[in-house]
C-alpha positions as CSV (number, residue, x, y, z in Angstrom):
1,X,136.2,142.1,112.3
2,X,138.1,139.6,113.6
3,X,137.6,136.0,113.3
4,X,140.2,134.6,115.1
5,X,144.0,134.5,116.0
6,X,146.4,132.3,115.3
7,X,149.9,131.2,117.2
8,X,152.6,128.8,116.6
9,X,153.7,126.0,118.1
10,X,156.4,123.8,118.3
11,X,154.2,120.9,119.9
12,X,150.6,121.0,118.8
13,X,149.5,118.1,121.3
14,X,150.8,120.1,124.3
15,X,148.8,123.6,123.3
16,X,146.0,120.9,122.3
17,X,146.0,120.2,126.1
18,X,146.2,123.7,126.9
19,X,143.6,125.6,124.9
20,X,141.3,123.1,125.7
21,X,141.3,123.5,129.0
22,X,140.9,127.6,128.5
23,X,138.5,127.1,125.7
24,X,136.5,125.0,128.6
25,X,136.3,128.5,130.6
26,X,135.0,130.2,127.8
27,X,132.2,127.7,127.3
28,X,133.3,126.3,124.5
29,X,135.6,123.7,122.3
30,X,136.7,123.2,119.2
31,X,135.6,125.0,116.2
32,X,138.4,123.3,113.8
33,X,140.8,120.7,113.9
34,X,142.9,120.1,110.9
35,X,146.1,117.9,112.3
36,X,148.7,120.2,112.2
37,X,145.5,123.7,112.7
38,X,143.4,124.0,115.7
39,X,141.1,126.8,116.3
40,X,139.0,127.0,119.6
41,X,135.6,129.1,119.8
42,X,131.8,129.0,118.2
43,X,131.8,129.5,114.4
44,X,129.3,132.8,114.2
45,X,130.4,133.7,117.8
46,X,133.1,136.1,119.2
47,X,136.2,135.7,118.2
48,X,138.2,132.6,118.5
49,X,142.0,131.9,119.0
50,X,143.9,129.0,116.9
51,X,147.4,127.0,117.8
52,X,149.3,126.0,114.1
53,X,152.8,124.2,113.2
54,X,153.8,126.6,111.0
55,X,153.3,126.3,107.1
56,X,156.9,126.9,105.9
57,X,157.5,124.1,108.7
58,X,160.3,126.0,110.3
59,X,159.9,126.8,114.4
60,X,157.2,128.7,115.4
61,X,158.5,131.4,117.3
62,X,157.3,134.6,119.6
63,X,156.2,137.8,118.7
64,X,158.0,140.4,120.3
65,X,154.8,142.8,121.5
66,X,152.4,140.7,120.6
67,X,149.7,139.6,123.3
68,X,146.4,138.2,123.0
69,X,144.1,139.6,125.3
70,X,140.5,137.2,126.7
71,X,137.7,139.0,127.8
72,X,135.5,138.3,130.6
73,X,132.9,138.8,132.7
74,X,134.1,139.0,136.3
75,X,137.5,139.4,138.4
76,X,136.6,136.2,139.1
77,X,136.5,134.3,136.0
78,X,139.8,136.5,135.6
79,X,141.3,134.6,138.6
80,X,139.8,131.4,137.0
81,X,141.6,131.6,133.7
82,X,144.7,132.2,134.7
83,X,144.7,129.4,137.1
84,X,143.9,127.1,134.4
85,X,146.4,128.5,132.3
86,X,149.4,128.1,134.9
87,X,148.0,124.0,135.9
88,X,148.1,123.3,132.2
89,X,151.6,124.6,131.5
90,X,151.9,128.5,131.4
91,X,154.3,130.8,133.1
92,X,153.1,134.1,135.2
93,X,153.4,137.0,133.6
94,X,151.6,139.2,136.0
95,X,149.3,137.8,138.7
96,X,145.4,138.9,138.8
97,X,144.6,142.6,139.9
98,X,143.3,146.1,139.0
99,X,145.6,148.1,136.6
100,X,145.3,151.6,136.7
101,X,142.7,153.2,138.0
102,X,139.8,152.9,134.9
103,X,138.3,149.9,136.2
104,X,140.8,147.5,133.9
105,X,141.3,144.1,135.9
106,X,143.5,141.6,134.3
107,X,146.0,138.7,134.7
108,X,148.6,137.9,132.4
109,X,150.3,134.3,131.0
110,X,152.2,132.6,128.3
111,X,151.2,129.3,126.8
112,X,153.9,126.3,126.9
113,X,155.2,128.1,123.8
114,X,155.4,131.1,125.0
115,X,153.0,133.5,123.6
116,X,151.3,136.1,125.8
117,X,148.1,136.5,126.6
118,X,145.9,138.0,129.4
119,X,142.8,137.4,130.4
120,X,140.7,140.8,131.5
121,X,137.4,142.3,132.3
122,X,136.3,145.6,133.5
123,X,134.9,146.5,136.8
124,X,133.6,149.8,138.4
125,X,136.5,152.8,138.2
126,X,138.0,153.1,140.7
């Protein structure tokens, strides 16, 4: 159902930078580029994410309780992720590690704007 998600930025060059080098994890690059829209993923594939300068051109700002959650594979490719994330200009917003005990394994980031995100798979309940 979905296609793909979009957040706002104040500096479309700098989440450039940074979604490249997550879309790079995921195996893949640029699915649009627009100049002031790009959208990240495989056109028919799973759904992609998007960075935008907002259309009524006022400053893009954060969405209180909203979060963008990556799935994976492995713990590892969890570990991965973030790491990329935090070398290309995100914060820590909870290291990598089980949460709960259903098997969720997850790390969570912002980008340089600040949205949220995590990056997660599921392992073996524990």
């Amino acid at each position: 159902m979905i296609g793909y998600v979009t957040l706002g930025t104040n500096d479309l060059p700098r989440a450039a930078a940074f979604y490249d080098a997550i879309a790079k994890e995921f195996g893949v690059g640029r699915m649009m580029d627009f100049g002031t829209f790009i959208a990240w993923g495989e056109l028919g594939g799973a759904p992609g994410i998007a960075a935008t300068k907002p259309f009524d051109e006022k400053p893009a700002t954060v969405g209180n309780g909203t979060m963008v959650a990556l799935q994976v594979e492995t713990p590892e490719q969890v570990h991965k992720v973030y790491d990329v994330a935090i070398a290309h200009g995100g914060s820590d917003e909870g290291a990598p590690g089980p949460r709960g005990d259903d098997g969720f394994y997850a790390g969570y980031f912002r980008d340089p704007d600040g949205n949220k995100l995590n990056v997660f798979c599921m392992t073996a309940a524990g």
